[in-house]
C-alpha positions as CSV (number, residue, x, y, z in Angstrom):
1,X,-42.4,-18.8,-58.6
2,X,-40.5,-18.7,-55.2
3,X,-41.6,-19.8,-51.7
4,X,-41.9,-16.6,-50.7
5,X,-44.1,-15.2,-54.1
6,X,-46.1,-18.4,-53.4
7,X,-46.5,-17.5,-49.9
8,X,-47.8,-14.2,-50.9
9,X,-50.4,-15.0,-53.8
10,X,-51.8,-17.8,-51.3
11,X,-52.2,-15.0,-48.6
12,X,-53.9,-12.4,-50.9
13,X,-56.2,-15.6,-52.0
14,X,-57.3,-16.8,-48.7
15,X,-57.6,-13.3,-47.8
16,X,-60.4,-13.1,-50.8
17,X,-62.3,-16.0,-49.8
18,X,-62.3,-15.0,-46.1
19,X,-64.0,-11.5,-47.3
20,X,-66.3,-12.9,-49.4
21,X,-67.6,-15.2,-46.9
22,X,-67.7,-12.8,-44.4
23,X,-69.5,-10.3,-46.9
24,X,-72.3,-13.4,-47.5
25,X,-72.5,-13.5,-44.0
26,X,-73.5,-9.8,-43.7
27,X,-76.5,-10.6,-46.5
28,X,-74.3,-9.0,-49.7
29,X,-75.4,-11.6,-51.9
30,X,-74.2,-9.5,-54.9
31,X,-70.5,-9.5,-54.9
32,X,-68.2,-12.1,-56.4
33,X,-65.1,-13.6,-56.0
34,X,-62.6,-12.1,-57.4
35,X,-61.1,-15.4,-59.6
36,X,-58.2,-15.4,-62.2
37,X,-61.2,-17.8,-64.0
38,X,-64.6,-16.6,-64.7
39,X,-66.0,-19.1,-62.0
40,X,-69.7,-18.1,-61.0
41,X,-69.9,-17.4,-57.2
42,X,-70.0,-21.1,-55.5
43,X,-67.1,-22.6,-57.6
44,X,-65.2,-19.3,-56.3
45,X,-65.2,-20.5,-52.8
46,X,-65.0,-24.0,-53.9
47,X,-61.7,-22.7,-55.4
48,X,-60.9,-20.7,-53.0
49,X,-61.3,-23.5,-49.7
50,X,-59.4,-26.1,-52.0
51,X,-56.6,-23.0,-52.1
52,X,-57.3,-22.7,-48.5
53,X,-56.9,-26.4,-47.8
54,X,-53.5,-27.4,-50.6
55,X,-52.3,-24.2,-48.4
56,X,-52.5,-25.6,-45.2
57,X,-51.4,-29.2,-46.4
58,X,-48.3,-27.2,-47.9
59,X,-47.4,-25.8,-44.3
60,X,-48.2,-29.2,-42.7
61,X,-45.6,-30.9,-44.9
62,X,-42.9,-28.0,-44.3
63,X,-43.5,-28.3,-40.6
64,X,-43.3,-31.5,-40.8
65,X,-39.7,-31.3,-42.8
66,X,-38.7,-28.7,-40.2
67,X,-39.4,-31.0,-37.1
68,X,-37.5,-33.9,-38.8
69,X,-34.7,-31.9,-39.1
70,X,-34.5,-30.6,-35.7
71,X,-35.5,-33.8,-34.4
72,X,-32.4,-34.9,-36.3
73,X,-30.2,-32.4,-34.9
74,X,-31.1,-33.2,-31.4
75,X,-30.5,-36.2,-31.8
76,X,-27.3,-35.6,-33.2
77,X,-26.4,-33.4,-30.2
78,X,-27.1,-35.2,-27.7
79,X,-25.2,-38.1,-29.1
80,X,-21.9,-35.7,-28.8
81,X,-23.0,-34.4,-25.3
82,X,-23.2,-37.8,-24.2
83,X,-19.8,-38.9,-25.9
84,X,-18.0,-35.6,-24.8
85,X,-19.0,-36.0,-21.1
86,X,-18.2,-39.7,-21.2
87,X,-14.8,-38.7,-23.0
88,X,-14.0,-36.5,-20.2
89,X,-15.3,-38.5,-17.4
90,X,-12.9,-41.4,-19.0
91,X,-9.9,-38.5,-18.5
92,X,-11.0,-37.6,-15.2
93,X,-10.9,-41.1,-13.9
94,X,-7.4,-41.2,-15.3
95,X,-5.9,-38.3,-13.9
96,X,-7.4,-38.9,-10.8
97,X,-5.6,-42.4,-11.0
98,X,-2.9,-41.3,-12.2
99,X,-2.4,-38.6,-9.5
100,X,-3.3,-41.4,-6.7
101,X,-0.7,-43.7,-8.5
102,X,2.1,-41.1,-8.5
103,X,1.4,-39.5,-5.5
104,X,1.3,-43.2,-3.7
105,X,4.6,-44.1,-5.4
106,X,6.6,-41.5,-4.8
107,X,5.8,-41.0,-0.8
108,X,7.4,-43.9,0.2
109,X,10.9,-43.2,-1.4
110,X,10.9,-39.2,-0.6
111,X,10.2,-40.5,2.9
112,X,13.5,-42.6,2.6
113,X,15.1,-39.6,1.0
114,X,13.9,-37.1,3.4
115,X,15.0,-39.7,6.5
116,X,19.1,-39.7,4.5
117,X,19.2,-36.5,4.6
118,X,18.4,-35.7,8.0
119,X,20.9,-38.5,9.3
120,X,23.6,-36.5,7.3
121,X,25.6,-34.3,10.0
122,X,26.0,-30.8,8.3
123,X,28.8,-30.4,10.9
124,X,30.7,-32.4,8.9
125,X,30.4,-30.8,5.6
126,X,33.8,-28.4,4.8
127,X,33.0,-25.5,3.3
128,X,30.0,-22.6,3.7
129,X,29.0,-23.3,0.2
130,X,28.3,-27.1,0.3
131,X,26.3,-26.2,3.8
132,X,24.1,-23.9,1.9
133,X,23.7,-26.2,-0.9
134,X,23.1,-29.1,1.8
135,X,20.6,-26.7,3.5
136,X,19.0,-25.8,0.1
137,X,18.1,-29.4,-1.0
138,X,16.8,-30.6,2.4
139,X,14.4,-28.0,2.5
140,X,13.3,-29.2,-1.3
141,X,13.2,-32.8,-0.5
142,X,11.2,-31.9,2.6
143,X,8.7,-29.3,0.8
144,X,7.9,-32.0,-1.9
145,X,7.7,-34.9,0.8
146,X,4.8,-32.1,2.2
147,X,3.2,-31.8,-1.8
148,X,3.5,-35.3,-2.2
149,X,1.6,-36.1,1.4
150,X,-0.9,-33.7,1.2
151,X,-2.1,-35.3,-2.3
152,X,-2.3,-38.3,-0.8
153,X,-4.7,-36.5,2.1
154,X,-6.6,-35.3,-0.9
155,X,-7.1,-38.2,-2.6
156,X,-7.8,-40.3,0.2
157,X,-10.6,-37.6,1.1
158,X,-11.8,-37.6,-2.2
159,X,-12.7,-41.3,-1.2
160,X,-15.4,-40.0,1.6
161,X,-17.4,-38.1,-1.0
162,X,-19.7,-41.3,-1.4
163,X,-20.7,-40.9,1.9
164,X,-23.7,-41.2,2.5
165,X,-25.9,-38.1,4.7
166,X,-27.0,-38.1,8.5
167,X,-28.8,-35.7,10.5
168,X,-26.0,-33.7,12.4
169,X,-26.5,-30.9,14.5
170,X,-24.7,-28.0,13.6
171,X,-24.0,-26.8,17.2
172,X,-22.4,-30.4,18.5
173,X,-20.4,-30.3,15.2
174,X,-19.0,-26.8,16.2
175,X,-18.6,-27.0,19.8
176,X,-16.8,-30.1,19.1
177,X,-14.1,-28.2,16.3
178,X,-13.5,-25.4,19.1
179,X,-12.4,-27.8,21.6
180,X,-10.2,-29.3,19.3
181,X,-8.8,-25.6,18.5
182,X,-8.8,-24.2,22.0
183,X,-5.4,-23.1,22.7
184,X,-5.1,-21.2,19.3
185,X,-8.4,-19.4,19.4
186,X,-7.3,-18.5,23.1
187,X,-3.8,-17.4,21.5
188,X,-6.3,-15.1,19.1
189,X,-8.1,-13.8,21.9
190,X,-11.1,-15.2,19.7
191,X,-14.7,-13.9,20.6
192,X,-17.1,-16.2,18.9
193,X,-20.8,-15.9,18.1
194,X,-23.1,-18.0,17.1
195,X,-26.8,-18.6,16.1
196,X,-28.2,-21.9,14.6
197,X,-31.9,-20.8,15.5
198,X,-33.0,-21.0,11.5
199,X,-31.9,-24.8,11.0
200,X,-30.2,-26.6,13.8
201,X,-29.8,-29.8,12.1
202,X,-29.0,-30.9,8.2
203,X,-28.7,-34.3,6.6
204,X,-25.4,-34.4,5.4
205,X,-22.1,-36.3,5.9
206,X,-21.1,-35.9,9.2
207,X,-17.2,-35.8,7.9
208,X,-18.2,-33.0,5.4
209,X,-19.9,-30.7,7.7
210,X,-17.3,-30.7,10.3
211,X,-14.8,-30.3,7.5
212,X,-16.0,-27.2,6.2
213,X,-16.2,-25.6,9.6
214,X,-13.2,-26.6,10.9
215,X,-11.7,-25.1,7.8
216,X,-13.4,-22.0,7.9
217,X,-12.9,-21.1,11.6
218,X,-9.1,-22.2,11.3
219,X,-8.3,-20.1,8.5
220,X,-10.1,-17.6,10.7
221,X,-7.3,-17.7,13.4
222,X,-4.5,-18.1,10.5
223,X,-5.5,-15.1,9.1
224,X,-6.2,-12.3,11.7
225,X,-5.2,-9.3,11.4
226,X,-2.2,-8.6,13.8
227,X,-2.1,-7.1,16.9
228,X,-6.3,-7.2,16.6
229,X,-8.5,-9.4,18.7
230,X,-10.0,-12.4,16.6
231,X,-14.4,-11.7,15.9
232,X,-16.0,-14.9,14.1
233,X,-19.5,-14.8,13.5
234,X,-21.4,-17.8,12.7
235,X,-25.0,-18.6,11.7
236,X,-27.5,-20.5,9.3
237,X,-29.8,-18.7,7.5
238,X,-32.7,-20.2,4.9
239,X,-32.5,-19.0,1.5
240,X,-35.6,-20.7,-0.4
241,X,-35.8,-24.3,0.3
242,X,-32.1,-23.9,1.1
243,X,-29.8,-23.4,3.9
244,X,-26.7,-21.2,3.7
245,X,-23.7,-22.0,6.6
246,X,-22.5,-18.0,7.2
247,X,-19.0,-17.3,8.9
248,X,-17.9,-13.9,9.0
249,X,-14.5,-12.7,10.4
250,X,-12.4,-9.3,11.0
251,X,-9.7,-10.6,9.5
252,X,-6.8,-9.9,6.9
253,X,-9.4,-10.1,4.3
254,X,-8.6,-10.4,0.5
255,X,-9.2,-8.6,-2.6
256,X,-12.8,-11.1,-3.8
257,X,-13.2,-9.7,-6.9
258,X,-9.8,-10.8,-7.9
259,X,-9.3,-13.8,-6.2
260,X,-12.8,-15.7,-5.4
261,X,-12.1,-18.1,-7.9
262,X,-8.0,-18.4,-6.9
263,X,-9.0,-19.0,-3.3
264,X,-10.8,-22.1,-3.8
265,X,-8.1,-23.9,-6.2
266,X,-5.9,-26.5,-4.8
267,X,-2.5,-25.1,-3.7
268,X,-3.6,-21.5,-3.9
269,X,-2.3,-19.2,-1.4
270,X,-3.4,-15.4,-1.0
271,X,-1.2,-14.5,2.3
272,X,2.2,-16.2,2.3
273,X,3.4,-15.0,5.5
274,X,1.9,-17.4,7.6
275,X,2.1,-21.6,7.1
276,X,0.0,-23.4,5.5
277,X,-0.6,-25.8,2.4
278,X,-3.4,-23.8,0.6
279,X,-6.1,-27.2,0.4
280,X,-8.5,-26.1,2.8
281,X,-10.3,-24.4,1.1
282,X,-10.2,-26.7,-2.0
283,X,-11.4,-29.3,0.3
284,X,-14.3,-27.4,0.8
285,X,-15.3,-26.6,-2.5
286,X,-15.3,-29.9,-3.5
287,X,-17.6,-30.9,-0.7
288,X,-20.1,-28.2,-1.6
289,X,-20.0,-28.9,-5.0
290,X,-20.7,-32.7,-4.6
291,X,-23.3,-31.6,-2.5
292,X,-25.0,-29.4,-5.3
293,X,-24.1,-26.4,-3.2
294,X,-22.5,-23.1,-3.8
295,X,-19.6,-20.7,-2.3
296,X,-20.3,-17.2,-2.1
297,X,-17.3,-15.1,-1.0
298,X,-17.0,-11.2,0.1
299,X,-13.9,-9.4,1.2
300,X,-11.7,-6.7,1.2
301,X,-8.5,-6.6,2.1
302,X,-8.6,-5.9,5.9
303,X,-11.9,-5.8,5.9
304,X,-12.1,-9.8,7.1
305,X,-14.8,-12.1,5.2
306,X,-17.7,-13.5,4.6
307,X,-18.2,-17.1,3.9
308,X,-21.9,-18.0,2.6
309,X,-21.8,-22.1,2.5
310,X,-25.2,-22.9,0.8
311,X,-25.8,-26.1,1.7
312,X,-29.0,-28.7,1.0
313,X,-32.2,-28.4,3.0
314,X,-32.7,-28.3,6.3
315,X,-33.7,-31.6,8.4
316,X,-37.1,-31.6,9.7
């Protein structure tokens, strides 16, 4: 007999003895159990519990055999979470060495290099050709001395992520990034709103918060839209026990359906046309995400952006 023919004839017994009880119950003293012996009316439901009961030990021990096993294979994989996020916490800590190590070793010698070449007198050299090709490999030498540098910037800020959180003010933190930037949100003809009313101060790194401002509001003035005056909008808003940093701009915009996740990367560029080292942005991901935060991104392209920054909770 199978489990599940087993499972059936047990049913159809219990079942039975459940009726006939009930029918006792009601004062029918004159039916019997139905038996596959000729058992007089107790030793049916004497039969029939002891069914009832070998039943319900059956289940108890299948359970049982069922829990083991998935005990087991939690067991099991949590034992390969735990090795696969060690294993790749082990390569992380590599790379990231092995980027500081290369990026620290090779600085000091493109430095040397870049210096060479700049004391070579292109005045000197004959022929059209050879200037071009002169011309060609110090703007290599001096783009890679830029890679090379700004991984070191990267690295080295990678460092202040331990840091531990303050109360900061979002307001002095702000007022103090558009001083800095004065003369090029003057060259933007920059209007610039803001409203803090919903949390004015945070605990969070002081380094972090100005950091994802100043980047913010900076790529703001980068990427205008030409011959149009410069709108930022700023603001924090509470979303649950959270707080979201807003900036919103009439800028160049980008397509965010294509690129939220390209605009975050390090070294990613969406508009070429103007300078820059595309690690802004990167920077600031990296901060939110240490955080526990979260980047939301809408745009269009010239249709500016909006930057939602959620943050932790606001300081009491």
């Amino acid at each position: 007999m199978n489990e599940e023919q087993h499972t059936l004839k047990t049913e159809k017994r219990i079942s039975q003895v459940l009726d006939y009880v009930l029918q006792i119950a009601s004062g029918d003293y004159e039916r019997r159990l139905e038996t596959s012996k000729d058992e007089d009316t107790i030793d049916g439901i004497i039969y029939g519990l002891t069914t009832l009961k070998d039943e319900i030990q059956y289940r108890e021990h299948k359970r049982g055999e069922v829990e083991k096993k998935l005990k087991q294979l939690n067991e099991t994989l949590e034992q390969q979470v735990s090795d696969r996020t060690s294993a790749l916490e082990r390569s992380n800590r590599e790379l990231e060495e092995f980027a500081y190590l290369a990026a620290h070793d090779f600085k000091a010698p493109l430095t040397n290099l870049l210096t060479l070449v700049g004391m070579m007198d292109r005045s000197q050299i004959g022929d059209k050709m050879n200037r071009d090709l002169f011309d060609k490999v110090f703007r290599a030498v001096g783009k890679l001395h830029t890679t090379i540098s700004t991984l070191n910037d990267v690295i080295a800020f990678k460092e202040t992520l331990k840091d531990e959180k303050e109360q900061v003010r979002f307001e002095a933190v702000f007022t103090e990034i558009k001083d800095s930037i004065s003369e090029q949100l003057e060259a933007a003809e920059a209007t610039i709103t803001t409203d803090f009313s919903q949390c004015e101060v945070i605990d969070y790194p002081p380094v972090h918060l100005k950091s994802i401002m100043q980047n913010l509001l900076t790529n703001a003035v980068k990427y205008k839209r030409p011959e149009t005056a410069l709108v930022v909008e700023v603001r924090t808003e509470q979303y649950g026990s959270r707080i979201c940093l807003i900036v919103k701009d009439n800028g160049l915009g980008f397509d965010a359906t294509k690129n939220a996740k390209t605009v975050k990367g390090l070294f990613k560029r969406l508009h070429t046309h103007v300078e820059g080292k595309g690690v802004g942005m990167y920077i600031v991901n990296s901060i939110v995400d240490t955080q526990g935060g979260k980047i939301e991104v809408e745009s269009e392209p010239n249709n500016g952006a909006i930057f939602r920054i959620h943050l932790n909770e606001c300081a009491k």
